[in-house]
C-alpha distance (Angstrom), angle and dihedral (degrees) to the residues before:
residue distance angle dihedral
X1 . . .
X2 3.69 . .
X3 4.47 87.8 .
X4 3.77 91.7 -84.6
X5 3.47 83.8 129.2
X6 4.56 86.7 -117.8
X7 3.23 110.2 139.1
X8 4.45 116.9 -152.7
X9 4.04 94.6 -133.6
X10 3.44 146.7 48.8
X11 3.55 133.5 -132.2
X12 4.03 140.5 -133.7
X13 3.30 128.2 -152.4
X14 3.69 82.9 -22.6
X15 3.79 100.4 -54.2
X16 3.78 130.7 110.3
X17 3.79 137.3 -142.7
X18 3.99 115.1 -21.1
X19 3.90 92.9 -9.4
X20 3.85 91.5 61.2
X21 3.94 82.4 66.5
X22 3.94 98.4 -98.3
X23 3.48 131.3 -93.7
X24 4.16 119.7 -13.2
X25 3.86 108.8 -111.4
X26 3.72 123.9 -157.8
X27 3.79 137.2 178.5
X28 3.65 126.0 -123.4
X29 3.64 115.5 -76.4
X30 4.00 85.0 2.1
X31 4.25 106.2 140.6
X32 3.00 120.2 -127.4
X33 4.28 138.0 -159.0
X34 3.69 121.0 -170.2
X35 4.32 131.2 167.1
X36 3.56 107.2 -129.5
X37 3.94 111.1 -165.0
X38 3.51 130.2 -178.3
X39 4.24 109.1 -135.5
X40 3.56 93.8 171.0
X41 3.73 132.7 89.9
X42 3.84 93.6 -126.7
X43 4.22 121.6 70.6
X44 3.99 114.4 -116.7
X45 3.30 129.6 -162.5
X46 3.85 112.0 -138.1
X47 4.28 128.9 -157.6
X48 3.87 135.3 164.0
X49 3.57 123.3 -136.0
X50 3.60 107.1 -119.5
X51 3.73 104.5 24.2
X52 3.40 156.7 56.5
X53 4.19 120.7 -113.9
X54 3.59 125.1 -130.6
X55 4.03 116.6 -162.4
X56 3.83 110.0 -150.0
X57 3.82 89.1 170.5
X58 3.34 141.4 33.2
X59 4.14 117.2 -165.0
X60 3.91 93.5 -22.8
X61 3.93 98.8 -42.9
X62 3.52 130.9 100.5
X63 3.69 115.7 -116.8
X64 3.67 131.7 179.8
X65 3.66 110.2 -68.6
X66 4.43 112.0 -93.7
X67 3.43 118.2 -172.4
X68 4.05 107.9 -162.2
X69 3.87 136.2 149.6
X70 3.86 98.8 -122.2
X71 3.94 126.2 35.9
X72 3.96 111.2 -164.3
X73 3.66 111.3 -154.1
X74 3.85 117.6 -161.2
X75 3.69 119.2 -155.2
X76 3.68 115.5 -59.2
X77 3.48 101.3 3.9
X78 3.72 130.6 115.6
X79 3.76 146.8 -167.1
X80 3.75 144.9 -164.4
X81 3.94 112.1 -136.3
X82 3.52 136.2 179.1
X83 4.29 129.6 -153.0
X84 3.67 132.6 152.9
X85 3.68 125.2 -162.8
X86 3.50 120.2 -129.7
């Protein structure tokens, strides 16, 4: 809103809202892996509530394994991560 070009949602696997199959459950002490990539033309910086992120790849190659509490995400780029919630 506003024409900074943010945009209030996210997407999975392309889909928004209900049709992108609702919100992600997970069980306690279940990890999981998700691709975060940036589509926009503005960085973001990206947390969870509840736990700490773990980048296992950084735009397609494995790196050395960073655990860290915010991941900022320039345009284009993308990266696998890991986190379980205990």
């Amino acid at each position: 809103p506003g024409g900074t070009g943010d945009f209030p949602f996210s997407t999975i696997n392309g889909k928004t809202g209900e049709a992108s199959g609702g919100p992600i459950t997970v069980k306690q002490g279940e990890r999981i892996r998700l691709r975060l990539y940036n589509a926009s033309n503005l960085s973001h910086s990206m947390h969870l509530h509840g736990a700490d992120i773990t980048v296992v790849s950084a735009n397609g190659h494995p790196i050395e394994p960073s655990t860290r509490t915010i991941l900022n995400l320039a345009p284009g780029e993308f990266f696998d991560v890991e986190f379980t919630f205990d």
